[in-house]
C-alpha positions as CSV (number, residue, x, y, z in Angstrom):
1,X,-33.7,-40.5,-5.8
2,X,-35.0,-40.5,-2.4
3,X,-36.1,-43.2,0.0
4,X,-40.1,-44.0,-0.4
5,X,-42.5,-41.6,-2.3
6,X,-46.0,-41.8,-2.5
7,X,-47.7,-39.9,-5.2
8,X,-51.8,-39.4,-5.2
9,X,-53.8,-39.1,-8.0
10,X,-55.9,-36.0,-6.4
11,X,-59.5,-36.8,-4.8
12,X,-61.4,-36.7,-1.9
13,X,-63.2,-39.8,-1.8
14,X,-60.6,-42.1,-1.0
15,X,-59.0,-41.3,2.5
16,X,-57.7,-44.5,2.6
17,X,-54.9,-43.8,-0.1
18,X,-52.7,-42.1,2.4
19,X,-52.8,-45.0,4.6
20,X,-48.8,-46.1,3.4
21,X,-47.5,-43.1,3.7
22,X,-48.8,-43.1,7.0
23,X,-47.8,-46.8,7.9
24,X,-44.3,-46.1,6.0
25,X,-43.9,-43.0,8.8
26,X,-45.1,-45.2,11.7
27,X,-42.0,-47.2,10.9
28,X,-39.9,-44.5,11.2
29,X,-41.7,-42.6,14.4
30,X,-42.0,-46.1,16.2
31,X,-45.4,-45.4,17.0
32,X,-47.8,-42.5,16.0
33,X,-45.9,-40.2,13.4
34,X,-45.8,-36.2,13.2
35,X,-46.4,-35.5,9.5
36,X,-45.5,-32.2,7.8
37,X,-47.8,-30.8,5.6
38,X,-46.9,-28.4,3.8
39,X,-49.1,-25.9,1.7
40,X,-48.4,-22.9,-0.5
41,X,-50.6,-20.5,1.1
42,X,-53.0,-18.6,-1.2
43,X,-54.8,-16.6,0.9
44,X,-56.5,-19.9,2.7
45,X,-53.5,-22.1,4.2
46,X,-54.7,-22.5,7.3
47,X,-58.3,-23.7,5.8
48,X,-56.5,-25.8,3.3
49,X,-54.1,-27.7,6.2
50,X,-57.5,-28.1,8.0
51,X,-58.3,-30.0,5.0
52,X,-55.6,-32.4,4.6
53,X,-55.7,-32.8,8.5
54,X,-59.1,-34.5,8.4
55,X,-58.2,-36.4,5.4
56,X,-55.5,-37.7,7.4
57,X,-57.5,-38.5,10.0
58,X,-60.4,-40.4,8.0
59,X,-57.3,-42.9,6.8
60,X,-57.9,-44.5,10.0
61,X,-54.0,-45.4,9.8
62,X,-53.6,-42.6,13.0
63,X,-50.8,-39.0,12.8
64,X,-50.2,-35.8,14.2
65,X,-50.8,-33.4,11.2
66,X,-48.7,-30.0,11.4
67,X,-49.1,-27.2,9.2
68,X,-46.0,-26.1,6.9
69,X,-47.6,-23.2,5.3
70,X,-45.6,-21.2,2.2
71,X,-46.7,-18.0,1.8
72,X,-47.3,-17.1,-2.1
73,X,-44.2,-16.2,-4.1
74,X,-42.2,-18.1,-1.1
75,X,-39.5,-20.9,-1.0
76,X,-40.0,-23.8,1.2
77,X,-37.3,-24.3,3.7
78,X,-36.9,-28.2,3.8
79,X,-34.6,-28.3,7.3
80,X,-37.5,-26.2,9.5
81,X,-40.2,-28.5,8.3
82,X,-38.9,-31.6,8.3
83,X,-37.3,-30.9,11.9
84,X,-39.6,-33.2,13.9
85,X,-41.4,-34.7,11.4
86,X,-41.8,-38.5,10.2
87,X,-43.3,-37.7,7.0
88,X,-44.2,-35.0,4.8
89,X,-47.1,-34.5,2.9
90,X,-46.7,-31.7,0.3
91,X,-50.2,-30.7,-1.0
92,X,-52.2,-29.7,-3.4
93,X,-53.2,-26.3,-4.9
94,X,-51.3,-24.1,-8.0
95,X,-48.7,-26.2,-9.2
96,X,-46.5,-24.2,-10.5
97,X,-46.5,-22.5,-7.2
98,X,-45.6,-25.3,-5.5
99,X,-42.6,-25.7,-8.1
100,X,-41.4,-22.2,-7.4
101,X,-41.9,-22.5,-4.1
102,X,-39.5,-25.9,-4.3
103,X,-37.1,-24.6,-6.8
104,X,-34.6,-23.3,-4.2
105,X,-34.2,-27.1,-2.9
106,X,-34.3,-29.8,-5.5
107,X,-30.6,-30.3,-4.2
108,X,-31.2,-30.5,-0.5
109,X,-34.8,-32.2,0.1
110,X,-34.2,-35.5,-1.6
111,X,-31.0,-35.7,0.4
112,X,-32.4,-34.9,3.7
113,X,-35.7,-37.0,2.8
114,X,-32.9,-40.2,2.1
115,X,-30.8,-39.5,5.7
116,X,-33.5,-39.7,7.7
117,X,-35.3,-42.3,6.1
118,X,-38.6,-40.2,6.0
119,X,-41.3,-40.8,3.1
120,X,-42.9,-37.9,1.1
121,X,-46.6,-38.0,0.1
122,X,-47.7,-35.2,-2.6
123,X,-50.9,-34.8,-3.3
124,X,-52.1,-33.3,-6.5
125,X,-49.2,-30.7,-7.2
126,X,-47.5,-32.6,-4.5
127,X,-47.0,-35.3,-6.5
128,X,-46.4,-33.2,-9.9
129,X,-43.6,-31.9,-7.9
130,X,-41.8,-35.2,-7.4
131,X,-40.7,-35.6,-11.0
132,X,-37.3,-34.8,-12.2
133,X,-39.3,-33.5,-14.9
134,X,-42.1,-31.7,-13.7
135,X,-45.8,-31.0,-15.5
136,X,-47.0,-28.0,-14.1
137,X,-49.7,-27.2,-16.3
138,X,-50.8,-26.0,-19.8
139,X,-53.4,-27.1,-22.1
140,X,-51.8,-26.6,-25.4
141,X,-48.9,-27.9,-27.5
142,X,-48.0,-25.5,-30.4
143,X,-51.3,-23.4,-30.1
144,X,-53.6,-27.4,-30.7
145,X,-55.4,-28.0,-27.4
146,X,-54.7,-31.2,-25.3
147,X,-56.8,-31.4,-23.0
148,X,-59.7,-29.4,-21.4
149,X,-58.8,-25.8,-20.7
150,X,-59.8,-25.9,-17.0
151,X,-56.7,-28.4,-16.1
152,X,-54.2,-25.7,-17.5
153,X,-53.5,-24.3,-14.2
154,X,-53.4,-20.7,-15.2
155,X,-50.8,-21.7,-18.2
156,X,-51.3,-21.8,-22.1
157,X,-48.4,-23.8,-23.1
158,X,-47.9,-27.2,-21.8
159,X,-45.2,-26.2,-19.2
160,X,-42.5,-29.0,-18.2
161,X,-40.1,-27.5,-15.1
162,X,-37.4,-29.0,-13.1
163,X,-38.8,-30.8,-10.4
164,X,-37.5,-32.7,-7.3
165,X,-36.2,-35.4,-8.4
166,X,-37.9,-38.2,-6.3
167,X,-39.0,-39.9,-8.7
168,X,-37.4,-40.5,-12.4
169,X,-40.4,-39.8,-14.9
170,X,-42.9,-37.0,-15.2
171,X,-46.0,-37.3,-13.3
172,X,-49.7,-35.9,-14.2
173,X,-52.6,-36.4,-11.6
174,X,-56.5,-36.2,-11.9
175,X,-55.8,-38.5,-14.8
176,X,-59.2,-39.9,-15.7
177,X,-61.3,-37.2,-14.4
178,X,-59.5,-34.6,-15.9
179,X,-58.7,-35.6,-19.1
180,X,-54.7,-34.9,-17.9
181,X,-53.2,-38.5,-19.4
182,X,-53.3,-36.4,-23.0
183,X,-51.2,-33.8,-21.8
184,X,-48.7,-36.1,-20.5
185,X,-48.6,-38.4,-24.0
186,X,-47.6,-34.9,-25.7
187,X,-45.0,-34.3,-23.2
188,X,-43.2,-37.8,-23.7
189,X,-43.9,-37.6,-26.8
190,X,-42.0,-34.3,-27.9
191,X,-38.8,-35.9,-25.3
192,X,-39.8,-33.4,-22.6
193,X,-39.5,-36.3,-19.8
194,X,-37.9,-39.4,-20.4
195,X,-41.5,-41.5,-19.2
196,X,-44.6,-40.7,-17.2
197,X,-47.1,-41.6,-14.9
198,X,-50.6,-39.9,-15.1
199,X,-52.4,-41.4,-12.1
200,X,-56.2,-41.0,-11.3
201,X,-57.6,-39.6,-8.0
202,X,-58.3,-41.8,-4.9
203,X,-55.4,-43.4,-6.8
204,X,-51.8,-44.1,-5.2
205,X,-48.8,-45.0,-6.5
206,X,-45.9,-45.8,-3.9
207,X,-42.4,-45.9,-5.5
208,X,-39.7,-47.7,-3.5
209,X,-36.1,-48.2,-5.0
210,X,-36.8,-49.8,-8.7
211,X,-40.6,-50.6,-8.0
212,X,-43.8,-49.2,-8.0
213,X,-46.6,-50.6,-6.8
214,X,-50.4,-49.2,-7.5
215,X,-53.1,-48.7,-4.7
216,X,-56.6,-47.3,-4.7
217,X,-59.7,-46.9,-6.8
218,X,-58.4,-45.8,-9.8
219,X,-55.5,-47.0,-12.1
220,X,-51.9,-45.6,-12.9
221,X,-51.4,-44.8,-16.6
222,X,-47.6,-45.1,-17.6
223,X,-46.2,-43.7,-20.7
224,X,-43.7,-44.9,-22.4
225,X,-41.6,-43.4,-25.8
226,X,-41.5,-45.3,-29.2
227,X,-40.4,-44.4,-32.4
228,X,-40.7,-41.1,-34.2
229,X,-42.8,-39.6,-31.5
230,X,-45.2,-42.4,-30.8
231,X,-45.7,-43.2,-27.6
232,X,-47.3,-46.7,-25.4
233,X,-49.6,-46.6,-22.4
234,X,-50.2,-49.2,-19.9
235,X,-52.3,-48.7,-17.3
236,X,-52.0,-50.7,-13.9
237,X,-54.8,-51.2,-11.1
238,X,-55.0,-51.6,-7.6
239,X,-52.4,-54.2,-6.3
240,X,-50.5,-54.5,-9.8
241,X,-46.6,-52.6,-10.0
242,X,-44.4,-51.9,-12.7
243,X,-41.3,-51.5,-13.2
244,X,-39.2,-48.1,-12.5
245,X,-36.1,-47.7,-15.2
């Protein structure tokens, strides 16, 4: 694992989530950070960036947004981006275009991330991404639905890819607005990530070394295996941590 990794629920509400990331980049800038954000580009990158930018802004917690855009069916390139930048924000959109387009450097971007000491935000599919063990989609297991068929993300099958490796469980986002948390019980639950964390929007969770640590307006929903299958959930609010094994 990297150094610190912040990992957003979804939502656009809450601008105020992204406020340690920023302050987390301050500390490495020494004063007002340049943050990469980098978005697989559907056809509306430069709309999307515009986006993230003012959501940025509205945290109050001050930045220099830069767009990292990925075109469609691209890989990022973590050395260009991250050239310059304090932090990097990987957003939200298609996630399993964001794993493809990350596939090429689950070797080299926690690496880099850890040298130079800079965070990583994801957003959404951002924060999907993060995971060893990746959610990317689906909405059912064995044909038997989920959760609702809008989350699926243009997938059938509950789909669990290699991720980056920032953090050590799987990670599902939109939790309680999208019904998502289901969809990551049946992934623990058939041994497809070894835990997970299904976090609501306006909803942070920042993971630093063996600690996490819950921020927003929502909660964090960690999943646990049991016996034969079954499975425990705990769910932490803003201000209360847990453990990271």
């Amino acid at each position: 694992m990297g150094g610190r990794t912040f990992l957003i629920g979804g939502g656009w509400e809450g601008a105020e989530v992204y406020a340690p990331f920023l302050r987390a980049a301050a500390e490495r800038a020494g004063g007002v950070p340049r943050i990469a954000c980098v978005v697989v580009d559907e056809g509306d990158g430069q709309e999307q960036f515009e986006r993230f930018a003012q959501a940025l802004g509205r945290s109050r917690a001050g930045c220099e947004p830069v767009p990292a855009l990925v075109p469609l069916g691209g890989r990022f390139e973590p050395e260009e981006a991250l050239d310059g930048a304090d932090g990097l924000l990987v957003c939200g959109g298609l996630t399993p275009a964001y794993q493809e387009a990350f596939a090429g450097c689950a070797d080299r971007l926690p690496r880099l991330l850890a040298e130079r000491g800079t965070p990583y935000a994801g957003f959404s599919a951002g924060a999907a991404v993060a995971a060893r063990r990746a959610v990317v989609g689906g909405w059912l297991v064995n044909g038997v639905p989920v959760c609702p068929e809008d989350t699926a993300e243009d997938l059938e099958e509950v789909a669990v890819r290699p991720g980056l490796g920032l953090v050590p469980f799987a990670v599902d986002v939109h939790a309680a607005q999208w019904g998502t948390l289901a969809r990551l019980v049946a992934a623990v639950g058939r041994g497809e990530a070894p835990y997970g964390v299904a976090v609501d929007e306006n909803t942070v969770v920042e993971v630093a070394g063996p600690a996490a640590r819950v921020a927003g307006r929502g909660r964090a929903h960690v999943v646990r295996p049991g016996a034969d299958g079954a499975v425990t959930v705990r769910s932490y609010a803003d201000g209360e941590g847990f453990d990271v094994a």
